[in-house]
C-alpha positions in Angstrom: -21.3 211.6 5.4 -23.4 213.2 2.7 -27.5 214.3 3.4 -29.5 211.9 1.7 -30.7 215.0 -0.2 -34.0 213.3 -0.7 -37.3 213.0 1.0 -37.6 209.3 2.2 -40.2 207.4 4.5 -38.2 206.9 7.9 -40.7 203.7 8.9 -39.9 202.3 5.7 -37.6 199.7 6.0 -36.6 199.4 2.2 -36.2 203.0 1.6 -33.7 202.4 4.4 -32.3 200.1 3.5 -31.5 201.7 0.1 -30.2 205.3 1.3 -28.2 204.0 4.3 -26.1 201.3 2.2 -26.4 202.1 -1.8 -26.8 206.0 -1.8 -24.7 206.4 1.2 -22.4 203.7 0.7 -22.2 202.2 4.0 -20.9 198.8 4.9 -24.2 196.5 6.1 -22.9 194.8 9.4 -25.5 192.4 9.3 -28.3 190.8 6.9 -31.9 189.7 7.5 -32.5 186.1 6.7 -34.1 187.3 3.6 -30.5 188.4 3.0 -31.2 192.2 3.2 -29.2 194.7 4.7 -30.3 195.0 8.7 -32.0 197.7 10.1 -32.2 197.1 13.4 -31.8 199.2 16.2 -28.6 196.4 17.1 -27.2 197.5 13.8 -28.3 201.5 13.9 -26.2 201.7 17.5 -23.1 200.6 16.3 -23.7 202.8 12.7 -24.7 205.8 15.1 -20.8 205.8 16.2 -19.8 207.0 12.8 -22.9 208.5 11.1 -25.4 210.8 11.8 -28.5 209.6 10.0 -28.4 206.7 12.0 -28.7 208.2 15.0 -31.0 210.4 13.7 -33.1 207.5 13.1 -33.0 206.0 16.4 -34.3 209.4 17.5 -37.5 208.9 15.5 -38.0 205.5 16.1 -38.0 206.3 19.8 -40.6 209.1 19.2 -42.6 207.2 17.2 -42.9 204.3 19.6 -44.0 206.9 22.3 -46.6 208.6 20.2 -48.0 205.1 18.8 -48.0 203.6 22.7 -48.9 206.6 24.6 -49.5 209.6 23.2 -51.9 208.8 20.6 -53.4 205.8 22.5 -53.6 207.1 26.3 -56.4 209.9 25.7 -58.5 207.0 24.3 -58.5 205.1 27.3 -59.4 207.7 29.6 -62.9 206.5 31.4 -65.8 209.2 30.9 -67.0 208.4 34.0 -63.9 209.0 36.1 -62.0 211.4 33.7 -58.5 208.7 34.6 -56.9 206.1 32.5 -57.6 202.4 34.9 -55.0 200.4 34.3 -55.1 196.5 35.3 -52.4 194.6 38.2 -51.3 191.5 38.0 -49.5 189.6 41.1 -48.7 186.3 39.7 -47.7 186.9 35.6 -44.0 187.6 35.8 -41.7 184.6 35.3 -40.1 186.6 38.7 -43.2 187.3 40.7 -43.3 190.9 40.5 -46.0 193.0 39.7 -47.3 193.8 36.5 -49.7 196.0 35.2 -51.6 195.7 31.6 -54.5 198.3 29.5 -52.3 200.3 29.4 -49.3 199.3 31.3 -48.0 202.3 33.0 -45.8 200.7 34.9 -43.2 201.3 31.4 -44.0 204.7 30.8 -40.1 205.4 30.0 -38.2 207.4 32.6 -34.1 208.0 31.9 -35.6 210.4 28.8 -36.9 213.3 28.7 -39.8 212.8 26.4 -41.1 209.6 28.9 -40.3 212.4 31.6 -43.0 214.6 30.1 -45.8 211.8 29.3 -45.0 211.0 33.3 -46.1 214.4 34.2 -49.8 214.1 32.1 -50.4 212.2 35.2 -51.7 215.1 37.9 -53.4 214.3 41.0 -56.2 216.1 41.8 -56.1 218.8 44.3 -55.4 218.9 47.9 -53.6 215.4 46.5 -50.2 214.1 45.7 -48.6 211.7 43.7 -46.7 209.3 45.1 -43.8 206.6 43.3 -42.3 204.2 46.3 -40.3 201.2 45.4 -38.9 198.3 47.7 -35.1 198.2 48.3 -33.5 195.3 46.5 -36.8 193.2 47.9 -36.4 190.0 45.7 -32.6 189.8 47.3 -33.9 190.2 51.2 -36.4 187.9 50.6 -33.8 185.3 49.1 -31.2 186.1 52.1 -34.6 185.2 54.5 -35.3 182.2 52.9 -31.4 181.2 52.6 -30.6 182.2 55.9 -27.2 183.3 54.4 -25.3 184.7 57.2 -23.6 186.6 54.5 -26.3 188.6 52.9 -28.2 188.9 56.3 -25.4 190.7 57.9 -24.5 193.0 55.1 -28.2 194.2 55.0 -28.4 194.1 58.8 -25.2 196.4 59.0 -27.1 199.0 55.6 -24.1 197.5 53.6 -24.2 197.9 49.8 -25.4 194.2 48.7 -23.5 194.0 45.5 -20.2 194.9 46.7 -20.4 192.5 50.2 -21.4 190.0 47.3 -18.2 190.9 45.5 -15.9 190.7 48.2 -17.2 187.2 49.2 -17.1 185.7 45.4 -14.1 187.0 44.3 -12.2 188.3 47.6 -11.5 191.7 47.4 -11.9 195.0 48.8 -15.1 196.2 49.2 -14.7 199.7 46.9 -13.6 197.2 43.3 -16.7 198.8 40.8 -15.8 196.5 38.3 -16.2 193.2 40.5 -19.2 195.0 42.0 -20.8 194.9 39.0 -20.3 191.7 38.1 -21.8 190.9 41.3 -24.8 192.8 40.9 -25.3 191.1 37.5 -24.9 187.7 39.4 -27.2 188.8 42.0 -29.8 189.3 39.2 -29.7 186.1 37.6 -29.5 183.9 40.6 -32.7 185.3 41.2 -33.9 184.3 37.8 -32.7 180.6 38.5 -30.7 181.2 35.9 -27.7 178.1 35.5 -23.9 178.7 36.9 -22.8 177.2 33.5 -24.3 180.2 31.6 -23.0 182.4 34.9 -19.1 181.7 34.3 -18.4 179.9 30.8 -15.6 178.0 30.3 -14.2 174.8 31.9 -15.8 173.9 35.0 -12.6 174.0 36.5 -11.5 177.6 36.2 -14.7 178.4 37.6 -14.5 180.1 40.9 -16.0 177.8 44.1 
């Protein structure tokens, strides 16, 4: 793939649009319902596979979202009075009950990168302090096998069993150590929890579902 060899405005979708499928000759794989060319990060994954600019602009879309969300807007919200950023929680806003937090949410600073990694650490506690991250284990599923009083689930957490593979081996009656029916399972487990319908669970024919 040849450089674009000129200078082009990566948040501009049109300049885009014009080096990644007329100067570079690539195949569009989808079209905006202006009938454009796509650009969207759907479209720049599957283009990253076999090209480098694409990627390359993934990268700086990524960046740019950080710097636009946090890093240029987090100093601004720091309160002179306390010399901290106050963000606001919310108990009852989520479709699923948990707990959500707004201006600014810091509860999606990212973490599985190593740029969210570093806004992360602008958070320091003050001396002779720490600070601490705690998270429930799988809460939403204990509270469902209390509620249920599913012998099923109750025992598996009872005996410190790993949920999503006792939840395999009862749907689709296996061994315990199959990863791919685990996950399946564990993606299950999610969306029962989001009332979400066993028609959209197992597609098909009702009858090749499994009982």
């Amino acid at each position: 793939m040849r450089s674009p060899g000129k200078r082009f405005n990566l948040s501009s979708t049109k300049q885009l649009q014009t080096i990644l499928f007329e100067k570079q000759g690539i195949k569009p794989l989808k079209k905006t319902p202006g009938g454009a060319p796509s650009t969207s990060e759907e479209v720049l994954e599957e283009l990253a596979l076999d090209y480098p600019l694409p990627k390359v602009i993934l990268e700086y879309r990524g960046l740019a979202k950080l710097k636009s969300t946090y890093t240029d807007k987090l100093p601004l919200m720091i309160n002179p009075k306390t010399g901290r950023v106050h963000t606001s929680y919310h108990q009852a806003v989520t479709a699923t009950g948990r707990l959500s937090s707004t201006d600014p949410n810091l509860q999606n600073i990212p973490v599985r990168n190593e740029e969210g990694r570093r806004i992360r650490q602008a958070f320091i506690a003050p001396e002779d302090y720490v600070i601490v991250s705690a998270d429930y284990s799988q809460i939403e599923l204990r509270i469902m096998a209390h509620l249920s009083r599913d012998k099923g689930l109750l025992t598996a957490f009872a005996e410190g069993k790993d949920i999503h593979r006792a939840t395999a081996a009862e749907v689709f009656g296996l061994p315990l150590d199959r990863r791919q029916q685990r996950t399946a399972a564990q993606c299950e487990s999610h969306q029962l929890r989001s009332d979400l319908r066993h028609e959209r669970l197992w597609p098909g024919p009702p009858a090749e579902h499994p009982a």
